[in-house]
N, C-alpha and C positions, 0 to 999 in steps of 0.2 A: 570591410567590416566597419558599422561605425561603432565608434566608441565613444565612452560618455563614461566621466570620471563619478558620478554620482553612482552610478546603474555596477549589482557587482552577482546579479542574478545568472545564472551558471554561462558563460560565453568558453567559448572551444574552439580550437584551432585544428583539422584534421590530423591524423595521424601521419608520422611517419613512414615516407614514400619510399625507403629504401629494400638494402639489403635484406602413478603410483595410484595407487588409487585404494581412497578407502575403499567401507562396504557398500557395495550399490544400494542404493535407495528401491525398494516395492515396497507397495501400500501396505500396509501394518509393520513391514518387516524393515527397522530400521538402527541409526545408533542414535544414543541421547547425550552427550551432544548431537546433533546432526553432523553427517559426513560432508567433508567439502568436494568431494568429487566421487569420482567413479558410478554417475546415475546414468540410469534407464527410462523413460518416459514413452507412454504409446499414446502420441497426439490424438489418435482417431476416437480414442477413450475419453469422452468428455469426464467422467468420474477420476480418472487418470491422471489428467492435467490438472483436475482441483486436489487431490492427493497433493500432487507432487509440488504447486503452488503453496500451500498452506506448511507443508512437510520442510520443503527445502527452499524453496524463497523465502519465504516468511522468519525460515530459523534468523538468515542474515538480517532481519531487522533489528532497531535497539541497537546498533553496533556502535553508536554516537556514547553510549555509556562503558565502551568495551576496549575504544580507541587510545586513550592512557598517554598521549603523547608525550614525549620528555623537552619538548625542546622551545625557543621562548625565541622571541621577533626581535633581537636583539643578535642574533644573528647562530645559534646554534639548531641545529638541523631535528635535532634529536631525532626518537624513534617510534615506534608503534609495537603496540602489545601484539604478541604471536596471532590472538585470538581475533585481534580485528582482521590480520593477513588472512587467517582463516575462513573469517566476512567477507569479503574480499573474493575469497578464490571460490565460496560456494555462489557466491550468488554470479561470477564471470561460469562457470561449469554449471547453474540452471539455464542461464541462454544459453549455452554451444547445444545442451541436451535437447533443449526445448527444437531447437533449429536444424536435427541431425546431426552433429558434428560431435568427436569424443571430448568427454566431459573427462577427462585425466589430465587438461591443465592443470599447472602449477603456478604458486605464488609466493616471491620471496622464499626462494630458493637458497639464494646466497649465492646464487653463480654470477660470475664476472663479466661487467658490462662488455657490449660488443660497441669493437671500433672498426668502424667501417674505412677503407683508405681514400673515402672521398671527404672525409670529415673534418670541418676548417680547425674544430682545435681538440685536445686532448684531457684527460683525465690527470692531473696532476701524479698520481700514483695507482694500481691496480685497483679498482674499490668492485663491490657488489652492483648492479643494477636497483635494488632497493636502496643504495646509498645514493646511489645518484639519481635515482625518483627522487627520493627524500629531501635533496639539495636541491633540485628543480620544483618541487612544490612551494620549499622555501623562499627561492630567490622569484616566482611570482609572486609571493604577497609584500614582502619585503619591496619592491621596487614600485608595488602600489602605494604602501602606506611612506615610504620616504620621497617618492619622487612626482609619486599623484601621475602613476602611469602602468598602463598595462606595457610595455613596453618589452616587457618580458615573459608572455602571454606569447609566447616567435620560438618555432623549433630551429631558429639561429639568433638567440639573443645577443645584440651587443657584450663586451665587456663594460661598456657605461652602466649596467643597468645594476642594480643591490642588492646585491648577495651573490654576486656573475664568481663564478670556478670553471676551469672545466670539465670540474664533475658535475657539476649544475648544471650545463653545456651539454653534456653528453645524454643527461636525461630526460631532456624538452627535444634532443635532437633525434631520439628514440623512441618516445613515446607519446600519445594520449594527451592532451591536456586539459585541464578543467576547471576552472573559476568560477567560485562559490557553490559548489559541491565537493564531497569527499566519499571515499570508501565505495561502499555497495551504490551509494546514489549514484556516483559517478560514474560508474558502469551502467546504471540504466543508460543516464542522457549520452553517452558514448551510443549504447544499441539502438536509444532513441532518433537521434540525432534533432530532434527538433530545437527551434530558432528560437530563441531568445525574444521577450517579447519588443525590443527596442530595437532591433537588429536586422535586418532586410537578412534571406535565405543567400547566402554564398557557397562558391566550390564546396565549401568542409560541408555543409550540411548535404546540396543535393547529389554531392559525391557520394556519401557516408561512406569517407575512409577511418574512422572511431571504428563504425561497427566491421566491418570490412577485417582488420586486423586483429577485431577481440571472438571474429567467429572462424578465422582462419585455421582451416583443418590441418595445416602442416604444425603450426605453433602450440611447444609445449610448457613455454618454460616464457612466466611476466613477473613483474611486481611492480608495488603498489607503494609511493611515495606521499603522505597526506600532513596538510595540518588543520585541524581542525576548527580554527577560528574560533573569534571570543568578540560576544558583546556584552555592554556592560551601561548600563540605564547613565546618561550622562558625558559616558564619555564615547571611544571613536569603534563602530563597529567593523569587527577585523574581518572580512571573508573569509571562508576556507577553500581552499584549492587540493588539485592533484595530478601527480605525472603518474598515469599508465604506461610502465615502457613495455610495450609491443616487440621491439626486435630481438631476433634470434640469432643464436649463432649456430654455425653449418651442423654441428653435433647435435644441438636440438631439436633439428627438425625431424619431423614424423614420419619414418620411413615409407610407412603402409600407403598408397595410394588411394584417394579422395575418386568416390566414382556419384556423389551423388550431388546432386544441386542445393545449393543451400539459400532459401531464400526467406525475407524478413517482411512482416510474421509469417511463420512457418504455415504449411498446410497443416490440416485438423483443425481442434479445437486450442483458442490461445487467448489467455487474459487478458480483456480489453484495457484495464489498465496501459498495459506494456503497447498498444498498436503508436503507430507512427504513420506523421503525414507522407516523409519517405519509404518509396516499400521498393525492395529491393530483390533479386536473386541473382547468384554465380556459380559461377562450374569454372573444375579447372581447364587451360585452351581454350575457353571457348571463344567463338567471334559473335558479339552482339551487333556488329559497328550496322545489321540490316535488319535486323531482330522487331518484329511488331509486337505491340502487347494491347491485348484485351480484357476488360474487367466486365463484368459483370453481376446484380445483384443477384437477391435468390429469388426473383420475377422475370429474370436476365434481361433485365434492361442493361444498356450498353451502358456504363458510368464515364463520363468525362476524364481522363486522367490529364497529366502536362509535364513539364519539363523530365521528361524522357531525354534520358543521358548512356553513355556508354564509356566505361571505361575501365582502365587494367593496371592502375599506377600501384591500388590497393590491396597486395591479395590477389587472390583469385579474379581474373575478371568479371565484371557487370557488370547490369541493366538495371537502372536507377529510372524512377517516375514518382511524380508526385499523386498522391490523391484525394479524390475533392474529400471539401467537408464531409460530408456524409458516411464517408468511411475511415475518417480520420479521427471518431471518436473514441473516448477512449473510458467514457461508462457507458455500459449497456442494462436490460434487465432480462428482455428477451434476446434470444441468439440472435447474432446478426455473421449471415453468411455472402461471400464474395466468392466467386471463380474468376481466375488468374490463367488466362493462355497467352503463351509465349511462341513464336511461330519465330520461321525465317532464319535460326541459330548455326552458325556456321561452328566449322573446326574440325581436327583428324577424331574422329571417333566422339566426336561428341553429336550426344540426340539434336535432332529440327527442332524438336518443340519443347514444350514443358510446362502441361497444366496441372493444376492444383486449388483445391478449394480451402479460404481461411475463413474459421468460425469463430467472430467473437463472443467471449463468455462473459459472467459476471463471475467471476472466481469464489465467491460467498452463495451461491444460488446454487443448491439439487434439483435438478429438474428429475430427477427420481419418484416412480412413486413410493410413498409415504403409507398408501391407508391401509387401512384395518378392516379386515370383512369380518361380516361374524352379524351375531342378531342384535337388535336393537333393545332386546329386552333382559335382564339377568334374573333369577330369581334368586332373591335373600335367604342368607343363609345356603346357598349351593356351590357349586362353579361352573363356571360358563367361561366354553373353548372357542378364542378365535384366532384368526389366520393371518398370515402378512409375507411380503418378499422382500429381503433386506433390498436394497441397492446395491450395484458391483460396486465393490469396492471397499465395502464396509467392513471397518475394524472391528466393533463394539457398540450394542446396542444397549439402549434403554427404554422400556414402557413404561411412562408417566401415568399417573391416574391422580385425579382432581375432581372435588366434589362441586357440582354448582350451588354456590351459593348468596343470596342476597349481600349487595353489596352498602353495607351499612357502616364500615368504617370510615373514621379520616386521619389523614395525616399530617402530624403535628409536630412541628421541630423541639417539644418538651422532652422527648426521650434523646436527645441529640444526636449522634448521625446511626443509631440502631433502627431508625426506621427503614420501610422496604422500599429501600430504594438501591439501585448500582449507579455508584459515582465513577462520572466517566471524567471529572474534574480535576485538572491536575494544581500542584503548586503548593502553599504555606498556609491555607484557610482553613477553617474548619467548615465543614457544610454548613452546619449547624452553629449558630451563634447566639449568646446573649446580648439583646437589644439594650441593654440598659449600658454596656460600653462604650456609646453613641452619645452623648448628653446632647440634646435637644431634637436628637430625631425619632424617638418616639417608638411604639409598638406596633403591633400587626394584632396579635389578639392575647397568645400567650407572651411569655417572660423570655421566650427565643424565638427563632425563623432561620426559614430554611435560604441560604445564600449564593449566588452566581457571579465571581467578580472577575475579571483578568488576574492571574498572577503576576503576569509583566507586561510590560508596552509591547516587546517583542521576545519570538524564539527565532534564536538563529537558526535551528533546522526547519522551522515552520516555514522560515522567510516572511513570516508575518506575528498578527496576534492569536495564540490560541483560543481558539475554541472549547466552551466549558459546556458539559453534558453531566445531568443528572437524569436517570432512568426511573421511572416508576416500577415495583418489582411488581405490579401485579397483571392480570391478564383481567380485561372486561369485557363483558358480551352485555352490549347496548343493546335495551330493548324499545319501548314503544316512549317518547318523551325525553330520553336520557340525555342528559347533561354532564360536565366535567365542571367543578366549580373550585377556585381557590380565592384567598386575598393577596396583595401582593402590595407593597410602596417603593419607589424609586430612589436609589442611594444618589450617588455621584453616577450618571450615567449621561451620558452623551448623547447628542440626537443623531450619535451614527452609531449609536448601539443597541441591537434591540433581541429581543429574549423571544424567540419562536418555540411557542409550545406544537410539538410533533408528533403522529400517531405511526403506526406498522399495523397490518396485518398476516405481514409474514416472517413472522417473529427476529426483523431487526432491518431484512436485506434492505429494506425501501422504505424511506418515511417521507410520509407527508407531511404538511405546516396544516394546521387545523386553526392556529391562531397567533398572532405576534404584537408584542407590546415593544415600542418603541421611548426610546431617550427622551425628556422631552429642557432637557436644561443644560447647558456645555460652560455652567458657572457653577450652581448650585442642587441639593439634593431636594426629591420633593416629597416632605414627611407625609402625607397624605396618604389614607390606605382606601386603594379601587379594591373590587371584584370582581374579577372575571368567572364567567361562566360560556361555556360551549356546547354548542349543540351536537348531538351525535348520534348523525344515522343509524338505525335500526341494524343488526346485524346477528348473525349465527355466529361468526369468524371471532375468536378473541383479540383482541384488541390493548396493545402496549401504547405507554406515552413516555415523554420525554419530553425535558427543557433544556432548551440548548440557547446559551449566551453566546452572543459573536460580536463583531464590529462589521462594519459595512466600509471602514474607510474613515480617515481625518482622526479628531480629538479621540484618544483611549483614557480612561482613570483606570489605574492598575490598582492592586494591592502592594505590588514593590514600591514601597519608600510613602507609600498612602495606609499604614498599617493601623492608625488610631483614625481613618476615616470612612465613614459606612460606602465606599466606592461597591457599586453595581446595584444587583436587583434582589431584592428580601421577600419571599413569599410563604404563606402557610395555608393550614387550615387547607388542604387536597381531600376535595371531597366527588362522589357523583351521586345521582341520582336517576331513576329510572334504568339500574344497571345490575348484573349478576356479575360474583365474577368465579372464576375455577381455583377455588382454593387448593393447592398441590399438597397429596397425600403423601406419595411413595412415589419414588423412582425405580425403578425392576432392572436389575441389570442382564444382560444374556451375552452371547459368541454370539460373533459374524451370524453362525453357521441356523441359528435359530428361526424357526417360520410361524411359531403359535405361542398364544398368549392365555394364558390361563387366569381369569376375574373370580377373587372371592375375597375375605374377609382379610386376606392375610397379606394379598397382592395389591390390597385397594390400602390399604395400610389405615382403616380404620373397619368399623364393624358399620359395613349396610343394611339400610333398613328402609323397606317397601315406601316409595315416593320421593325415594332419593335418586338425582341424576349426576352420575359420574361420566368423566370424560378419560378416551384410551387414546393415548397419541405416540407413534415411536418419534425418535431424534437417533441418529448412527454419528459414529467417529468417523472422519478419514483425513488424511492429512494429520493423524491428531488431534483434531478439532474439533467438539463436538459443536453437529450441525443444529439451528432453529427446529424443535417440533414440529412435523407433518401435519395431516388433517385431522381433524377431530372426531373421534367415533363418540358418537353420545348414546350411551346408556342408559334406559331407566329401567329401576328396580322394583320390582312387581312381589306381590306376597308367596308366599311358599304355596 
């Protein structure tokens, strides 16, 4: 491995080569909290796995506010809130589930490290395995920040190395390890296993002994040892780390016998997020050491694979292969499907073969249909019935209705942040600011404007600078000439920073860039108000925007500690022309279980009247979530 004292982007050392269950989770039918185990998933159910993605991966996010550590770089270990353990164990029991294997793992437990009798040194006095995760999380970052060394980043660390016990010892010599991630992250890049980007691929990665020991169907019983790391504008940014201890002791193992191949990503449908360059499958006994593997797309072209490996140190034995780009992505929009045969597999009762097809998904995308049958016309003052088939899987429905109507307003930061807008911006700003706070930088048109600045140089969980998003709440249907027009002037912005204005038309999954203004000074602010204006295709389909500020790299002007300075990008006055747009009347609520929609005066949530066009769209829950609006049924309404 090389190593580079600068670089603290998540590096990993394989796993340890040695020695109850809530209520299950189905779609609608869950607990709030979310349960950390005991789930069910039927990969072959594309609706199914986005359930249970949104339901119960998703609960473990946010854990970064949940973590509560007590313990300080100074050398006390301290501890972790129940709740993050509970982050922790749902999101290690969404992969076992995802991968066939039982999701009744457990996390910080409070049972008592296991000492193997090949093991160079000992645990000072009996402690938990969560204690001695907790002490091995610590005495990595500590031996980084005192010694300017990963040195203890070694499932056999010196006693030289800061903050070395051998309870410290016992839990690097047992577990998982993980540098600069923590909690639920760290369990991805353990499933993940992917390389670092400064880092040549080694044993640990094209092994994947991480994932190997976190999908292992015998193991009941882990915890979870983190510290969360602190940056702080000026001064020295701390990593966070973590020890997953993996080992078991003899009582813990899972009596019931493993009969089924567990391999990574699983067959079915699986969130391309989650895919990996390494893709893996094992069974128990089995013999790979003559084992061929075939990949295939879904044209079945033969795909190139490589460093095909075998082996048994981890777990259950496998068959490890790398695979090329192409299927190593890990956003999609449309499915992307692969078939997986395994041939040549040796051992007492274990099958020759073992294919399987993986589907990557875009875990935010229904590929369900959505519409609406029924007539195209209603007549005022009546009601008019039409038809629809929810999606499997659906909690709870909604029928939207929206009037088209001439798109004659604009948006102007005088009312301050009550305009229609969803701020996806995080941080201490107000969207909405008074220009006259600026002395000498001047206005846009009113006495305020609308604002996009960094909140900081850096997020430690980002690994970068955030990205700041302001949504337009409205939907527009561009017609023959139409345009998007705003003003805009330059604060303190960088010429590595630039504000892409972004459209959807499928209400969020995918945006394009339509238009991007870029930094143009990395001294000064440039008072000067442009206009932009955009042109926009002709379209049926409604149509959302968005302004999204980012960095591209090099100089950032944040709002931390630049608080009396107009840092980023100030625009107003969001106007179009040549545009209708769906003004939203009523949302209609109904059961899963509902097929028809019934349009009149009281459903439309205003009183129709002959020459008006309303639009009928469903959106369903699953996962909890409610999904983007479907297609658009347009109605016009005709005289009595």
């Amino acid at each position: 491995m090389v190593k580079r004292f600068y670089s603290w982007i998540p590096i990993m050392v394989c796993g340890w080569a040695g020695s109850g269950g809530a209520q299950a989770w189905e779609p609608g039918v869950y607990s709030i909290p979310m349960a950390t185990r005991g789930f069910t998933v039927d990969p072959s159910s594309r609706n199914d796995v986005i359930s249970f993605w949104h339901a119960v991966y998703m609960a473990s996010e946010g854990y970064q506010d949940r973590v509560k550590w007590t313990g300080d770089y100074a050398g006390s270990n301290g501890t972790t809130a129940p709740v993050f353990a509970g982050d922790v164990e749902r999101r290690l029991n969404y992969f076992r589930a995802m991968c066939g294997v039982h999701s009744n793992a457990m996390v910080n437990t409070d049972a008592p490290v296991v000492i193997d009798p090949a093991d160079r040194y000992r645990p000072e006095f009996v402690c938990k395995k969560s204690t001695a995760a907790q002490a091995g999380a610590l005495m990595m970052v500590r031996t980084y920040l005192e010694q300017r060394s990963f040195g203890a980043i070694n499932h056999d660390p010196p006693p030289t190395v800061a903050g070395w016990s051998g309870m410290a010892w016992n839990g690097n010599a047992h577990g998982n390890l993980a540098f600069g991630v923590y909690g639920p992250s760290a369990i991805n890049q353990y499933l993940l296993e992917e390389s670092p980007r400064d880092v040549q691929s080694t044993e640990w990665n094209v092994l994947v002994g991480h994932r190997r020991w976190c999908l292992y169907p015998k193991s009941t019983d882990f915890a979870t040892g983190d510290q969360p790391g602190r940056y702080v504008p000026g001064g020295e940014l701390v990593p966070p780390t973590n020890v997953f201890y993996v080992s078991q002791a003899t009582g813990e193992f899972r009596t019931q016998p493993s009969t089924n191949f567990v391999t990574y990503p699983p067959g079915g449908y699986f969130p391309a997020p989650l895919n990996s360059p390494f893709w893996s499958v094992s069974y128990p006994g089995a013999d790979f050491s003559k084992a061929v593997v075939s990949v295939k797309d879904a044209s079945g072209k033969v795909l190139p694979i490589s460093d095909l490996r075998y082996n048994s140190n981890f777990g259950d034995p496998a068959l490890i292969w790398r695979m090329p780009d192409e299927a190593s992505v890990k956003s999609v929009y449309d499915d992307l499907s692969f078939t997986v045969q395994v041939s040549g597999i040796g051992g007492l009762s274990v099958p020759v073969s073992h294919t399987y097809k993986v589907t990557l998904i875009h875990p935010d995308r229904l590929t369900s249909s959505h519409k609406i049958t029924g007539s195209t016309d209603a007549v005022a003052g009546q009601s008019t019935k039409f038809t629809f088939t929810p999606p499997s899987g659906t909690e709870s429905i909604l029928i939207g209705v929206s009037k088209y109507q001439p798109a004659v307003w604009s948006e102007t930061a005088e009312n301050g942040d009550t305009g229609a807008f969803i701020k996806r911006a995080v941080g201490s700003y107000a969207l909405s600011c008074k220009m006259a706070q600026y002395e000498g930088f001047g206005v846009i048109e009113g006495l305020s404007s609308f604002r996009l600045t960094f909140p900081v140089n850096y997020d430690l969980n980002l690994k970068g600078v955030p990205e700041q998003i302001i949504e337009l709440d409205r939907e527009i249907i561009p017609g023959k000439d139409a345009a998007l027009t705003f003003k805009y002037k330059r604060g303190l912005m960088s010429t590595q920073t630039c504000l892409d204005v972004e459209a959807t038309q499928d209400g969020g999954v995918s945006w394009k860039r339509v238009s991007s203004i870029t930094g143009l000074s990395d001294t000064n602010y440039v008072p000067k108000v442009f206009t932009k204006k955009i042109a926009l295709a002709k379209s049926a389909v409604p149509m959302r925007f968005r302004f999204r500020l980012k960095s591209i790299g090099g100089l950032v002007f944040s709002h931390q500690g630049l608080e009396k300075l107009p840092t980023g990008i100030f625009f107003d006055a969001i106007t179009t022309t040549g545009c209708e747009w769906l003004n939203p009347k009523k949302q209609n609520s109904f059961s899963k279980s509902t097929k028809t929609f019934t349009l009149n005066n009281n459903t439309a949530g205003f009183k129709m009247s002959a020459g008006d066009n309303v639009s009928i769209r469903m959106r369903v829950k699953l996962g909890g979530r409610w999904f983007p609006y479907g297609d658009v049924k347009k109605v016009a309404v005709v005289k009595n």
